[in-house]
N, C-alpha and C positions, 0 to 999 in steps of 0.2 A: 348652411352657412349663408347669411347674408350681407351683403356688401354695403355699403351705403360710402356715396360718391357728391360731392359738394364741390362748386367750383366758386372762387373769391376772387376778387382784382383787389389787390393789396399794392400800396408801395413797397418801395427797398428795406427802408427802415423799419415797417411791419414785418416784413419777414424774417429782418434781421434783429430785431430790439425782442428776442427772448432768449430764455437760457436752454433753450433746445438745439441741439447739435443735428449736423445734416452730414447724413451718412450715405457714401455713395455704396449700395452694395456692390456686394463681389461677382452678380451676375453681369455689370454694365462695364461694358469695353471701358479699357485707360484711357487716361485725358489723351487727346487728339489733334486741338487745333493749331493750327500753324497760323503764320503769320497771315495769312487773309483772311481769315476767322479773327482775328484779333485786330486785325487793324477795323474792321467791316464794324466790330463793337465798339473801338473807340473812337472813331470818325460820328458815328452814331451819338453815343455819349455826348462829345464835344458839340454836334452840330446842335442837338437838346440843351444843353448848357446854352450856348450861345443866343438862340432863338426862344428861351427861360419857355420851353415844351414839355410837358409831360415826354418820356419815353418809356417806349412798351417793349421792355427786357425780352418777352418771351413765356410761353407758357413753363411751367413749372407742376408735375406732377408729385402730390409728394405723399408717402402713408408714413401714417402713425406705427411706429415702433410697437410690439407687441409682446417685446420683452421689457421695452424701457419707455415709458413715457416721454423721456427726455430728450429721444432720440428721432428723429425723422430722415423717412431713407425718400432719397429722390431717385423717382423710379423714370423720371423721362427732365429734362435741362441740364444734366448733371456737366457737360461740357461748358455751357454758356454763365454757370454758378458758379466753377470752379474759374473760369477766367476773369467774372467779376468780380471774385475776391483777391487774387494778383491784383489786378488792375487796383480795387479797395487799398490792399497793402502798399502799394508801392506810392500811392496818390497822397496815403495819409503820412505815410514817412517824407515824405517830400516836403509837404506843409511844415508837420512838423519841425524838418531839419532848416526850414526859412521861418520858425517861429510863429506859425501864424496862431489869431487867436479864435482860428473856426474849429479848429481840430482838440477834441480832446482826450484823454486817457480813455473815457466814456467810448466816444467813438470807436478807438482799437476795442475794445470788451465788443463792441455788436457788432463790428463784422469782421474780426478776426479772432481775438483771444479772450475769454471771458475766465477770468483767474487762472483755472489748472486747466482749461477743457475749450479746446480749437473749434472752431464755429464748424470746421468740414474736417470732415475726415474720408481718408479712404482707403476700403474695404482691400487692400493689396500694399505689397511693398512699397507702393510709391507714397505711402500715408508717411510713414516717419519720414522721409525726403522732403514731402511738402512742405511737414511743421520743422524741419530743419533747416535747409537751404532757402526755402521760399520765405515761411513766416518769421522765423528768426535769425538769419543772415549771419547761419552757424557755418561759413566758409572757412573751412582750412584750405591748406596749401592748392588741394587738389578735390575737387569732385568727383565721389567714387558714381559717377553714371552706371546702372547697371541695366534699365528699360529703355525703349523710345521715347514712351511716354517721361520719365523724370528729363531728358533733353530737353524735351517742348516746354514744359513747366519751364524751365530757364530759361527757354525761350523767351517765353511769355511773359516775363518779369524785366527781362533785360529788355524786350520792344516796350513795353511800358514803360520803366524807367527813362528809355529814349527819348523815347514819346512827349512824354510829360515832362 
């Protein structure tokens, strides 16, 4: 069997402008970052915004699905991918909910929801969490927390939200 290995520098909206889903497998530890992981990307972000700089996310390894074409499993970023999509969601709800006219339906499709089928997924319980609590802001009364990792996620959305 052989392998064959390609390296690309792509921007955001390349990687995010297809209908292929990123799956974090089930062998890669749960989301993790706390709050200085989080703030460290979005001080980063903003200080690139500001000074209109290219910024350099981070390496991203990813294979092609070999069950599913459609599907790409990230086999090394999968922390720094899943924070930039919080950070994505909550940046575009915001616009949104001040009406602006940069954001559009289009935009939620590439880097959060594209019809029936979530841009990330992940390989463990905290996958329905994510596309619950995170991407669709299905809060009942109470949040059944049941990992570390689903806390952080919340984390991560509420420092956002802050944030921005």
């Amino acid at each position: 069997m052989s392998l064959s290995l390609t390296a690309e520098q792509k921007n955001l909206s390349e990687i995010f402008d297809t209908k292929q889903q990123y799956i974090i497998p089930s062998y890669q530890r749960p989301y993790s970052w706390e709050y200085d992981e989080c703030y460290q990307l979005y001080s980063d972000l903003i200080e690139a915004f500001k000074t209109k700089q290219d910024y350099f996310i981070g390496n991203l390894v990813i294979a092609k699905s070999n069950e599913n074409k459609a599907k790409l499993e990230v086999i090394d970023g999968q922390q720094r991918l899943t924070t930039f999509i919080i950070f994505m969601k909550v940046l575009l709800d915001l616009m949104l909910k001040n009406n602006s006219t940069k954001v559009s339906e289009r935009t939620r499709r590439i880097y959060i929801k594209d019809g029936d089928v979530y841009k990330l997924k992940l390989s463990n319980e905290d996958s329905s969490f994510l596309h619950q609590y995170i991407f669709e802001d299905n809060f009942a009364e109470s949040i059944n927390i049941t990992t570390p990792s689903q806390r952080l996620l919340i984390e991560a959305k509420e420092f956002f939200f802050e944030s921005l």
